[in-house]
KOLSE-93324 format. One record per residue (C-alpha): x, y, z; residue in three letters; residue number from 1. Coordinates in steps of 0.02 Angstrom, whole numbers, plus 50000, padded with zeros to 5 digits. Layout:
N
- u;v;w;res;n
- X;Y;Z;ALA;NUM
...
END
This chain:
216
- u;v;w;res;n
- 57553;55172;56975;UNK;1
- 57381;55275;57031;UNK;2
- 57421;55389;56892;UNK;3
- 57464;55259;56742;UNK;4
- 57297;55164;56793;UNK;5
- 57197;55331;56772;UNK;6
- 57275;55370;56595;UNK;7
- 57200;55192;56517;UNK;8
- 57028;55236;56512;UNK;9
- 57068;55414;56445;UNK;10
- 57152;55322;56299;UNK;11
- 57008;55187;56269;UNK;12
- 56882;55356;56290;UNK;13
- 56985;55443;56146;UNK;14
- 56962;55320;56029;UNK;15
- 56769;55284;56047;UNK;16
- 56713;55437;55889;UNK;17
- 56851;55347;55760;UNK;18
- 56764;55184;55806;UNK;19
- 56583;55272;55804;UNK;20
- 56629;55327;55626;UNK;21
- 56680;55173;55561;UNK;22
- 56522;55091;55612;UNK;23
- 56405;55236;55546;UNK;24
- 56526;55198;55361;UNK;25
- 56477;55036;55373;UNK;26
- 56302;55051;55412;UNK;27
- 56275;55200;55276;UNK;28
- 56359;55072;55141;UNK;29
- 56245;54926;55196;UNK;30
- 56087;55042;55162;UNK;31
- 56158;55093;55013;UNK;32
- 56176;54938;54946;UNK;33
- 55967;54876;54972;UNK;34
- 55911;55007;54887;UNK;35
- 55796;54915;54709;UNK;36
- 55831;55023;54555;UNK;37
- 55698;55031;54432;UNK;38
- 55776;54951;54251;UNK;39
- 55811;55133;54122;UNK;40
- 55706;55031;53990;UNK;41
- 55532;55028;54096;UNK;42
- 55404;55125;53985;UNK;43
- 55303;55239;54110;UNK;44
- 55254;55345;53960;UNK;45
- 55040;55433;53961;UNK;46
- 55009;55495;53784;UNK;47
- 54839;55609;53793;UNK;48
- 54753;55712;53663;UNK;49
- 54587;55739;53584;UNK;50
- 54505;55776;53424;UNK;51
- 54349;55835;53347;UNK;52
- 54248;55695;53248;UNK;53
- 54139;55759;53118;UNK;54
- 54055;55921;53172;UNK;55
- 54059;55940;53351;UNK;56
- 53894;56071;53347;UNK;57
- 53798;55973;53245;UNK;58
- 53604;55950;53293;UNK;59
- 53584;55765;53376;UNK;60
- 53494;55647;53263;UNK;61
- 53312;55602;53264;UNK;62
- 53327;55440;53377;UNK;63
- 53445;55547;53505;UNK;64
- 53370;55606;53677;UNK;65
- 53407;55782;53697;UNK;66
- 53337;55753;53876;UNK;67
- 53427;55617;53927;UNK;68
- 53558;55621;54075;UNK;69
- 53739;55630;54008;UNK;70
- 53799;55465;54087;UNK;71
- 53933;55477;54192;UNK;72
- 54093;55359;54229;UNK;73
- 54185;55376;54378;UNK;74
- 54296;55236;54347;UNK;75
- 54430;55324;54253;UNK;76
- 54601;55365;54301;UNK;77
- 54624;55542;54330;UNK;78
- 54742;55593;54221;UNK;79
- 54588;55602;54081;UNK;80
- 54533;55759;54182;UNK;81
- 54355;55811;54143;UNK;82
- 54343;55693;53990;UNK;83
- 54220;55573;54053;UNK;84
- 54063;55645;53945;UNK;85
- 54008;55581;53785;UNK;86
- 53973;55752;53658;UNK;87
- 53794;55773;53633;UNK;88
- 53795;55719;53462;UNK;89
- 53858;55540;53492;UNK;90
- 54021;55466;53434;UNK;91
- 54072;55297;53420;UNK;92
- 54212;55171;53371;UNK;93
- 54149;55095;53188;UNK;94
- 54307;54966;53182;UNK;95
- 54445;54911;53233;UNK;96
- 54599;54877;53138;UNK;97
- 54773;54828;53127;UNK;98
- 54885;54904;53035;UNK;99
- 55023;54824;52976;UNK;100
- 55130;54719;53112;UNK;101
- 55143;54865;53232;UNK;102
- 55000;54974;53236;UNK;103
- 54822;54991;53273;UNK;104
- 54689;55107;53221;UNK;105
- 54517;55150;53321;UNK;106
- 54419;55215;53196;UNK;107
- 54282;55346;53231;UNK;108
- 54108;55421;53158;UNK;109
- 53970;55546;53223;UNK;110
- 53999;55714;53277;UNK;111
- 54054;55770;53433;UNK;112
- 54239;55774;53536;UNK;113
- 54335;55641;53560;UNK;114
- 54494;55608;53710;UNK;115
- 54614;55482;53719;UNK;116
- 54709;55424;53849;UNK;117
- 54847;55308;53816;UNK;118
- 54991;55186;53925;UNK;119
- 55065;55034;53990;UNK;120
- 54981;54934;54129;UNK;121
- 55043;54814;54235;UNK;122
- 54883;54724;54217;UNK;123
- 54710;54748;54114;UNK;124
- 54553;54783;54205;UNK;125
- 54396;54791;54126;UNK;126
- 54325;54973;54229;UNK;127
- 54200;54929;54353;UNK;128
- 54284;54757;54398;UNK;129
- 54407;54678;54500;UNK;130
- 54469;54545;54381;UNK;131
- 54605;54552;54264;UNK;132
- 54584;54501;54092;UNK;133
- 54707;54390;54019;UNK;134
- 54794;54482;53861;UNK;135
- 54922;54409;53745;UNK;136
- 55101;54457;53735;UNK;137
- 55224;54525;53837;UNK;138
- 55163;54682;53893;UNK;139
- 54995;54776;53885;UNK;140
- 54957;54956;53813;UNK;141
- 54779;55013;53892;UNK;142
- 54691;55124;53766;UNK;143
- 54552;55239;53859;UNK;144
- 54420;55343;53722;UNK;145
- 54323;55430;53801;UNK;146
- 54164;55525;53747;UNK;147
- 54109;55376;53630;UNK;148
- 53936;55300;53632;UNK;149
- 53848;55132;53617;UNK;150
- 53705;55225;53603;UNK;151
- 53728;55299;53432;UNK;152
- 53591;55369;53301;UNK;153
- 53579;55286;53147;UNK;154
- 53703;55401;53054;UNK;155
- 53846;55279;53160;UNK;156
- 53851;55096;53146;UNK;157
- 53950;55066;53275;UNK;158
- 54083;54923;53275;UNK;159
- 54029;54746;53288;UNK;160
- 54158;54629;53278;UNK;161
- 54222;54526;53425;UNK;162
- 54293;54578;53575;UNK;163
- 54481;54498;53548;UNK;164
- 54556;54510;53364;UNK;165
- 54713;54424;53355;UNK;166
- 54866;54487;53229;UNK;167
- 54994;54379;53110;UNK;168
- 55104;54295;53218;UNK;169
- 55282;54362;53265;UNK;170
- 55181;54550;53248;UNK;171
- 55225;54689;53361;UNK;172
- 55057;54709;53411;UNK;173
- 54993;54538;53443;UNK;174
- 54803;54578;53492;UNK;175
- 54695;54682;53550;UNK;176
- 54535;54693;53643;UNK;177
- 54424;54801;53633;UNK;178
- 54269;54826;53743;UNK;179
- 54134;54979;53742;UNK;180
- 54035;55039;53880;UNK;181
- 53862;55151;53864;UNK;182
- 53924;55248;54025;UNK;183
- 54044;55355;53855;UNK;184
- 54216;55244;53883;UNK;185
- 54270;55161;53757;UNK;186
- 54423;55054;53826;UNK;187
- 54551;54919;53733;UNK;188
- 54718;54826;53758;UNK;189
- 54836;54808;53656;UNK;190
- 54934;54652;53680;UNK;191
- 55109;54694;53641;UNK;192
- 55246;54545;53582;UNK;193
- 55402;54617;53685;UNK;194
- 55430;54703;53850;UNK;195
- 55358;54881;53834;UNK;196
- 55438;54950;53691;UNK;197
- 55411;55138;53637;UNK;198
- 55245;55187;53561;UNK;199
- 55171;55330;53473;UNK;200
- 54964;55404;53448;UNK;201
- 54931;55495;53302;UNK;202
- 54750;55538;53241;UNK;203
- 54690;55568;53073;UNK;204
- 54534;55672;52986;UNK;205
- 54482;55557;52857;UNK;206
- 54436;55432;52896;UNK;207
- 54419;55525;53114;UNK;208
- 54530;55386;53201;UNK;209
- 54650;55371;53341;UNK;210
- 54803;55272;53298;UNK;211
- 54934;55170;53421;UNK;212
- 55090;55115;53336;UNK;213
- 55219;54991;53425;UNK;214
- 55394;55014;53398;UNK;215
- 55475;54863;53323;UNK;216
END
């Protein structure tokens, strides 16, 4: 009898790592199954470049201030990476236009280089702010130029039109905003009609532009 009561707890002992495994299955599988996966169509894409506008050694004009600071922005997201001057010889956005449904161009006069930075943001915030501005459409492409002027010579007229223009309705691109800033940032957003769909930047020479096209 002294011996059979000695072999019970040897037998409940044996069986505590089986029952130690089962729980650390069941725990690894709960953990497993909290984990948030982010959606394969979520459009993280940065598109950046640059381009030369005009003649990028030309002389300043007559009304330019060769002795002026070069403004500086330290707003800007890093990934523009030692774009944040203006050229000497200013630059700046004469228009902006849509083209067609699904595209918008950012077009471009003076001399001096140009860099573009270009991607989807949760939310649009003018730089030097905290408040959101409240864009059209489903989604919202932020589109950064920078080394643009407001403080042009007269060879540039630079772009005057309103801050929102508003496309055909049922477009791709459904508007866009686009506000300059004398510290050499040009920034816009484009208000997009679905739920971040693809997009491409090309530039052109003639007429200098930067253009954003929506897939549709």
């Amino acid at each position: 009898m002294h011996e059979g009561h000695r072999s019970e707890p040897a037998a409940s002992l044996a069986a505590w790592p089986l029952l130690v495994v089962l729980l650390a299955g069941c725990s690894g599988a709960d953990v497993t199954t909290g984990i948030d996966e982010v959606s394969a169509g979520t459009n993280y894409t940065t598109v950046t470049g640059s381009l030369d506008v005009g003649d990028p050694f030309a002389v300043p004009g007559p009304t330019a201030a060769p002795t002026a600071v070069i403004p500086y922005v330290d707003e800007l997201p890093p990934s523009l990476e030692g774009a944040r001057y203006p050229g000497m010889s200013p630059v700046g956005v004469t228009d902006v236009v849509f083209v067609g449904a699904s595209a918008v161009e950012y077009r471009l006069a003076g001399n001096g280089p140009v860099s573009y930075t270009v991607r989807y943001v949760d939310e649009a915030v003018r730089y030097g702010t905290s408040e959101p501005v409240a864009v059209p459409g489903k989604s919202v492409v932020q589109v950064d130029l920078s080394g643009t002027s407001t403080e042009s010579d007269d060879s540039v007229a630079d772009y005057a039109g309103p801050e929102r223009i508003r496309n055909d309705a049922g477009s791709a691109v459904v508007s866009v905003d686009f506000l300059a800033d004398p510290g050499g940032i040009s920034q816009s957003f484009i208000g997009v009609g679905t739920d971040r769909p693809e997009f491409t930047v090309t530039t052109t020479e003639n007429p200098a532009a930067v253009v954003v096209t929506i897939a549709s």
